[in-house]
matplotlib code that plots the C-alpha trace (Angstrom):
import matplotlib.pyplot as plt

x = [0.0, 3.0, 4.1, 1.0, -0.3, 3.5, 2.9, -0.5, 1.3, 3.8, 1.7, -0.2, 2.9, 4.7, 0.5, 0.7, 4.7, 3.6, 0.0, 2.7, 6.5, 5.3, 7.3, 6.0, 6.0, 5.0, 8.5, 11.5, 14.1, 12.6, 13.5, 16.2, 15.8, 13.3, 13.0, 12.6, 15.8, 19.7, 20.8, 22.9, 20.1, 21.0, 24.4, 25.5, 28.4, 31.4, 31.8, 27.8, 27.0, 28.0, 24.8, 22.3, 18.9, 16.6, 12.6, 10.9, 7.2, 8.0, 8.7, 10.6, 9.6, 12.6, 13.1, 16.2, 18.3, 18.7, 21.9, 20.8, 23.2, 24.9, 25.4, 24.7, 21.1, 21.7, 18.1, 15.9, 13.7, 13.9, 15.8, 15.1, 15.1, 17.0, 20.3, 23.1, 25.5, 22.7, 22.0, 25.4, 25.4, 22.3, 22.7, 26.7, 25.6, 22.3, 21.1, 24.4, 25.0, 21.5, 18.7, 20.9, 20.8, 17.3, 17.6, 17.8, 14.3, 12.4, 12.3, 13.4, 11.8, 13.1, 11.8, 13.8, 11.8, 12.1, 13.6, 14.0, 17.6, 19.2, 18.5, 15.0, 15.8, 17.6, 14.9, 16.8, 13.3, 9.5, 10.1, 12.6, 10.1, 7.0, 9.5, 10.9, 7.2, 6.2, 9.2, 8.7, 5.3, 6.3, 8.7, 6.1, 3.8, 6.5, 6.7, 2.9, 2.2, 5.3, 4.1, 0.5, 1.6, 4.0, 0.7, -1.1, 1.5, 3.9, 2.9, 0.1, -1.1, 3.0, 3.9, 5.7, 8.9, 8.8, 12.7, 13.7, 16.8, 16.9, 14.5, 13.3, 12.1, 10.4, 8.4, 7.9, 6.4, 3.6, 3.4, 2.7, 0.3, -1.8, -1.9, -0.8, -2.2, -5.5, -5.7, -6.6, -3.2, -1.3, -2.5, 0.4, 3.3, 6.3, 8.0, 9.0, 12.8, 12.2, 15.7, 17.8, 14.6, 12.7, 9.5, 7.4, 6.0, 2.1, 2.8, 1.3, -2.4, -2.3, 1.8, 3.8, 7.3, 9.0, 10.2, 11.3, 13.3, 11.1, 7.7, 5.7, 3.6, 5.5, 8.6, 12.3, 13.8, 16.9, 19.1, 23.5, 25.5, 28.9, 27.6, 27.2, 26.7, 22.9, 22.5, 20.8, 18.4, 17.1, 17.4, 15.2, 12.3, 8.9, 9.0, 10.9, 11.4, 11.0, 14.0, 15.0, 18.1, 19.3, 22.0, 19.1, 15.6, 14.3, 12.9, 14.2, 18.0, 18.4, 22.5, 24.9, 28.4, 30.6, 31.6, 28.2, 28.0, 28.9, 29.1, 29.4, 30.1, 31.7, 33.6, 34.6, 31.0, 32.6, 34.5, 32.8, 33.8, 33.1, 32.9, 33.0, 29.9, 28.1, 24.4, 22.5, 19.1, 19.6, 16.4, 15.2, 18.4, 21.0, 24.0, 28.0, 31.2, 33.5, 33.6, 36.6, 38.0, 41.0, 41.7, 38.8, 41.4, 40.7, 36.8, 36.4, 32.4, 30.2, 26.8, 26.7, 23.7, 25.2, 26.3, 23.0, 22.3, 25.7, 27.1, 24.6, 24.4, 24.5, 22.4, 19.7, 19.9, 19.6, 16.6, 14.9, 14.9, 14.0, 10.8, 9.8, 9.8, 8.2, 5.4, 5.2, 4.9, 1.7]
y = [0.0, 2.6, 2.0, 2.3, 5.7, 7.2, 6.1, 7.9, 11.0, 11.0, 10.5, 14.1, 15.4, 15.0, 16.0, 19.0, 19.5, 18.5, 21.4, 24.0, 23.8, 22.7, 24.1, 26.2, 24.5, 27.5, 28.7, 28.1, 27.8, 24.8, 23.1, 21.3, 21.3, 23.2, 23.8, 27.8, 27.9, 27.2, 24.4, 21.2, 18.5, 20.8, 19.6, 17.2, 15.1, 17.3, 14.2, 14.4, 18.0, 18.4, 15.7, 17.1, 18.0, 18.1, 16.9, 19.5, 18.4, 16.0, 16.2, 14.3, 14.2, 13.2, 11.9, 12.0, 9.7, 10.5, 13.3, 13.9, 11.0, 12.9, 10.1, 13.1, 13.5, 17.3, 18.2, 15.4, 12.6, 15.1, 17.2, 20.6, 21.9, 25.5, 24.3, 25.4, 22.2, 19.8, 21.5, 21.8, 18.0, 17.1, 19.4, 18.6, 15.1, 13.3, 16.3, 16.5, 12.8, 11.2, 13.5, 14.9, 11.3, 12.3, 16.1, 14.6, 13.1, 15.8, 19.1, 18.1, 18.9, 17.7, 19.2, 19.3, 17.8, 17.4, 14.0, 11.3, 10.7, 7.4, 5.9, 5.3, 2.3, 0.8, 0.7, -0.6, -0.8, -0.9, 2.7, 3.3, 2.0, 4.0, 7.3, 5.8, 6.0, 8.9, 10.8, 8.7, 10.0, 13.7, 13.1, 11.9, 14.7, 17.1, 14.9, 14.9, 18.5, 18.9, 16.8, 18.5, 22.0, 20.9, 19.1, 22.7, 25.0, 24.0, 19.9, 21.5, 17.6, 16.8, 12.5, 12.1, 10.2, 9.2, 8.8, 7.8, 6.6, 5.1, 6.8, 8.6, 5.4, 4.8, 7.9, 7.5, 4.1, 6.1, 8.6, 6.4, 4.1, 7.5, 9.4, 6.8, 3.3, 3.0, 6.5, 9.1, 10.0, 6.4, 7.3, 10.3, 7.5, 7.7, 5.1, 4.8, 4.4, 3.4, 2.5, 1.3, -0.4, -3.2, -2.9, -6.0, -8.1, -6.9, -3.2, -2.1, -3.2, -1.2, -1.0, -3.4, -4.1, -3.0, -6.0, -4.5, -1.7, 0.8, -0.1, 2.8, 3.0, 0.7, 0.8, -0.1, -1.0, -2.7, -2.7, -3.7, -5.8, -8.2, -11.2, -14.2, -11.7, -11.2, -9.7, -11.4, -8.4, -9.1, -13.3, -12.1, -10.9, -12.6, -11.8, -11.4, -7.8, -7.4, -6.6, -4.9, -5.1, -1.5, -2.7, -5.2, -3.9, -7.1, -9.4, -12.3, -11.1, -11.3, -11.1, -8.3, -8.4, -5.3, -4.6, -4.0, -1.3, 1.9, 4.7, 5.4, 8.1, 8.2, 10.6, 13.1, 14.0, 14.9, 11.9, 9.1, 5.5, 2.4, -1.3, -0.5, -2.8, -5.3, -6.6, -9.8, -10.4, -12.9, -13.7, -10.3, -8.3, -7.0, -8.5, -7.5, -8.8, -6.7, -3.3, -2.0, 1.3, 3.6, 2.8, 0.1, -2.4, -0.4, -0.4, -3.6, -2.8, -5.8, -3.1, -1.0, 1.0, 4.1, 3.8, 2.0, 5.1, 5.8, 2.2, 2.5, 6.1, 6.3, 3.2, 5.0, 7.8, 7.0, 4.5, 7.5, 9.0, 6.2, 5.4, 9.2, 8.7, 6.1, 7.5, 10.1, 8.0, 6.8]
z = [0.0, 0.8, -2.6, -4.4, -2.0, -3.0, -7.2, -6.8, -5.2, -8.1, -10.6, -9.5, -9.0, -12.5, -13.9, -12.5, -13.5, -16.8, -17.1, -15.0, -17.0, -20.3, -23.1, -25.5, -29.3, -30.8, -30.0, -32.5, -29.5, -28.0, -31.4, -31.3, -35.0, -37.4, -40.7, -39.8, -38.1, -38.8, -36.9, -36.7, -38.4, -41.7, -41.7, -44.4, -44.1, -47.1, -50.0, -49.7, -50.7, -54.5, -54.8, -51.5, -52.9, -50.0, -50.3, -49.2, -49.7, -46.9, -43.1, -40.4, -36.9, -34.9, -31.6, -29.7, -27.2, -24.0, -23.5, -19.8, -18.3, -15.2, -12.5, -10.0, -11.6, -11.5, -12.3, -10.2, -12.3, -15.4, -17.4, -18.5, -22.1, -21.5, -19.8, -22.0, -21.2, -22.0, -25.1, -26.6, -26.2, -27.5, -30.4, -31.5, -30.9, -31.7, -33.8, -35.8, -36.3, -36.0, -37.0, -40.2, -41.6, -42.6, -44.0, -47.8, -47.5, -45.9, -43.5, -40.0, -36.4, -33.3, -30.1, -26.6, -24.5, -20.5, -21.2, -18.3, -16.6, -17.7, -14.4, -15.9, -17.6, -14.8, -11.6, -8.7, -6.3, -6.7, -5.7, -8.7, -10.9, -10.4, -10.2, -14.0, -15.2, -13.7, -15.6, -18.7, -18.7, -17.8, -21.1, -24.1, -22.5, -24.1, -27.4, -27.6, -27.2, -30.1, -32.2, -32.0, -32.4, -35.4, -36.6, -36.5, -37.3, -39.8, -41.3, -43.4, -44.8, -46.0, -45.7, -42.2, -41.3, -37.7, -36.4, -33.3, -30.8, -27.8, -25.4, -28.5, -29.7, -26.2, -27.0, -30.7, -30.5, -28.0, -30.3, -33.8, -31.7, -30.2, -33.6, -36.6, -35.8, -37.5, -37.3, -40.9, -40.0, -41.1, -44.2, -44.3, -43.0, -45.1, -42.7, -38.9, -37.6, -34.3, -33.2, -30.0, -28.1, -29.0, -30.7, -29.7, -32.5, -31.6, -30.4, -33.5, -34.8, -38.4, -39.0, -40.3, -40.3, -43.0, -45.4, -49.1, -49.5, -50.9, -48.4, -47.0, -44.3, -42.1, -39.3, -39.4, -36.2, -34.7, -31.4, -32.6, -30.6, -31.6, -33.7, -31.2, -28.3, -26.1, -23.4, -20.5, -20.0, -24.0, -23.1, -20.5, -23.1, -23.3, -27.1, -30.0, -31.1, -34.6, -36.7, -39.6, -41.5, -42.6, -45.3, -47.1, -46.0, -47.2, -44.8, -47.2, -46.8, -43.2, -43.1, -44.9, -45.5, -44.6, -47.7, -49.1, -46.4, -48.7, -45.6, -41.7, -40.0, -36.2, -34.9, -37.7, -39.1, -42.6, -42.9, -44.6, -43.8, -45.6, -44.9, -40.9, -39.8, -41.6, -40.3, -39.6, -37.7, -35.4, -32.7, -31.9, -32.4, -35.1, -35.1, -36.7, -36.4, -34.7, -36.5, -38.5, -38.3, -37.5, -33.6, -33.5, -31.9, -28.6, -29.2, -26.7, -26.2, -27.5, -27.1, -30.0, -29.3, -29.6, -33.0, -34.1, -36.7, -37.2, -38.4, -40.9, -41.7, -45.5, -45.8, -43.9, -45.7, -48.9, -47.6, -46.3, -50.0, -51.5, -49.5, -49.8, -53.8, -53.2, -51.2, -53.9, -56.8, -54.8]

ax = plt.figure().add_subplot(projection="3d")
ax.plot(x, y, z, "-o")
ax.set_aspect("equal")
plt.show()
């Protein structure tokens, strides 16, 4: 009973943080990205540029990861959207290497949102766990009130791209099953990238998973770790999370060599590197050998979550194009 009297309390308490703090969408500086303003999802990687012609009849709702991370948990359960250090590293890092993969296929929003600490995903006590979903909620309240002004203000009836990572995917699966799934809206769905979490096999009623390269109206998704490596949290799973490779995008060419992998991009955004990760779905997960590049020797990690985009950045680039002309042609 303590438990459930203190979930009630939070519950109210993040509510009324929620109706009190909310950010204002209308506002171009709590964008992390926004086709009315310069910022870092314009960039384009240098041997791209000579050929970047952007869609513009098309947008892109992104997501991002989590960048509040501080073991200290600075700011409590939650994050806010107007600290300076937070947003230097949100915006040099996700924006800049995730959310540009996807400027070629359409205009790009991303909202800061009052995302939850990492500590979220890892609830020590019953306690832990109802203050993870309290600030979980507090979080998609933010991504749902973007996503409904961007809806009002700016989409004007353009296809969407959903794109997520990590605990933007935790949100953007909410937000496709609240506004897409069976909804007029799914009828706008370019494609989802819900990335870094697992997307159970039934989450979705309407929206398949992607299985031919040029598919619309459907979702990509994947989690990378070293080939021959699980996790025991994801042995732990009552399901199989659905998988898509982003080297094939065919359902019937589950595994990828390397060396069919034409572009990633790590460290040095304008530095495009080839044959660095291959891909192969095995049981609810993506799987490479170990990948290859300048210093990798030292890159000992067998959880590649936070190069899930990035191993794969040119492949999901040019995917994103290629579904949009698809959509079009429709």
């Amino acid at each position: 009973m303590k438990y459930t009297l203190i979930g009630i309390a939070l519950v109210i308490h993040f509510g009324v943080i929620a109706q009190l703090n909310q950010p204002d969408y209308t506002i171009l500086q709590n964008w992390a990205a926004h086709p009315l303003k310069k910022d870092m999802a314009d960039s384009v990687p240098k041997s791209l540029r000579k050929d970047y012609t952007p869609i513009e009849n098309v947008d892109v709702f992104f997501i991002h990861p989590t960048t509040y991370t501080q073991s200290d948990k600075t700011f409590g359960q939650n994050a806010p959207i107007d600290n300076p250090f937070l947003l230097k590293k949100t915006n040099e890092g996700t924006i800049l290497f995730q959310a540009s993969i996807f400027n070629a296929a359409g205009r790009v929003f991303a909202p800061y949102y009052r995302q939850a600490h990492i500590s979220s995903y890892y609830p020590i006590s019953q306690l832990d766990s109802v203050e993870a979903k309290a600030s979980f909620e507090l979080a998609y309240s933010d991504i749902k009130k973007a996503f409904e002004s961007f809806l009002q203000l700016w989409n004007e009836g353009r296809p969407i791209i959903i794109a997520s990572h990590s605990q933007g995917t935790t949100h953007a699966k909410r937000l496709l099953k609240e506004f897409f799934d069976g909804k007029p809206l799914q009828q706008k769905l370019v494609a989802a990238y819900l990335v870094g979490m697992p997307v159970e096999p039934n989450w979705f009623t309407n929206i398949d998973l992607c299985s031919k390269p040029n598919q619309t109206g459907c979702y990509c998704s994947w989690r990378t770790y070293r080939k021959d490596y699980k996790p025991d949290y994801i042995k732990r799973e009552k399901y199989v999370a659905t998988v898509t490779n982003p080297l094939s995008w065919d359902i019937n060419k589950p595994t990828v060599n390397r060396d069919e992998n034409e572009g990633s991009v790590l460290k040095n955004f304008n530095k495009i590197i080839t044959h660095v990760a291959g891909a192969e779905i095995s049981d609810g997960v993506l799987w490479t050998e170990r990948p290859r590049f300048f210093g990798s020797i030292l890159y000992t990690t067998k959880n590649y979550h936070i190069a899930d985009l990035n191993f794969y950045y040119l492949s999901v680039r040019k995917n994103a194009v290629l579904r949009v002309q698809s959509f079009l042609k429709k």
